[in-house]
N, C-alpha and C positions, 0 to 999 in steps of 0.2 A: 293346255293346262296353264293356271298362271298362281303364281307365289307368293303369300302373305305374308310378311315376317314384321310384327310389331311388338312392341316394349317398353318398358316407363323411362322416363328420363327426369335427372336434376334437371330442373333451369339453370343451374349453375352450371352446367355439363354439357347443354345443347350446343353451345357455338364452336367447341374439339370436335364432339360426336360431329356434328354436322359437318366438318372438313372432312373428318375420316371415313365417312361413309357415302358422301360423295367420290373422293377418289378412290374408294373401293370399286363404288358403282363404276366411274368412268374404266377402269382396269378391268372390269367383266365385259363392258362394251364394246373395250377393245377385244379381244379375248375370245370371248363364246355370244360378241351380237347379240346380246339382248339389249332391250330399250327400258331400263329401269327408271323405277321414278321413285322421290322420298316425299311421304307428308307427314303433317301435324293435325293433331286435331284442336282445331281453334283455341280452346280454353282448356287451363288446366284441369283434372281430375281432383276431385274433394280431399283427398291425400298432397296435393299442390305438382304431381308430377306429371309433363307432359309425355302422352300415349303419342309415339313414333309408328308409321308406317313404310315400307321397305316391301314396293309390287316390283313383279318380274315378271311380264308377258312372257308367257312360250308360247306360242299359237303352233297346233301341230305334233308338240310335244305327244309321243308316246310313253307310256310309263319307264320304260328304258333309258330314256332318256331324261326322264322327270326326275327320276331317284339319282341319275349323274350328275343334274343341275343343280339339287338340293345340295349333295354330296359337296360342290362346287361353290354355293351359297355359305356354309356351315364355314369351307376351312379359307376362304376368302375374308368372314368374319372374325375368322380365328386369328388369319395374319396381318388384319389391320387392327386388331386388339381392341375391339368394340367393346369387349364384357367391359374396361374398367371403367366407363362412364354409362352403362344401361343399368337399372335397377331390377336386378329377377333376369328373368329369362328371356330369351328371343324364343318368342311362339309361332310357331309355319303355321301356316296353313296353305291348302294345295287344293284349287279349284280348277274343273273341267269345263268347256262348253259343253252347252246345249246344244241342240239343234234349233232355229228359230222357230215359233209358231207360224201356221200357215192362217 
């Protein structure tokens, strides 16, 4: 399973955000080993606010352990105090592998 978590951002607010959720990430790295990664989506949104991404590979992940990563995700956000520069909400999303096609 792996982790979606994206959100709008000021332009005026990317260059905090962006320290604080880098050393979020590197603190989960350390932590519970995942290999996080952050992007942007090239150009601003017609509102002028840049749409952030925040992936979390779990390969492996059973749901047990998906809902503790979440769980994990939420209050790691919580205590790098990400809400005062994201605009709205941090929306998850939570995808599975497939099997490859033969």
């Amino acid at each position: 399973m792996d982790f979606y978590v994206y959100y709008k951002v000021q332009p005026a607010d990317a260059a905090s955000l962006q320290e604080a959720v880098i050393a979020m990430q590197a603190g989960l790295a350390r932590s519970h080993g995942v290999v996080p990664q952050l992007k942007r989506r090239p150009a601003p949104a017609d509102d002028g606010l840049q749409t952030w991404m925040e992936v979390y590979p779990a390969p492996g992940a059973t749901a047990a352990s998906a809902d503790a990563l979440l769980a994990t995700l939420e209050a790691a956000a919580a205590d790098a105090g990400l809400a005062r520069w994201i605009c709205g909400p941090r929306h998850v999303e939570v995808f599975e592998d497939l099997p490859p096609c033969a």
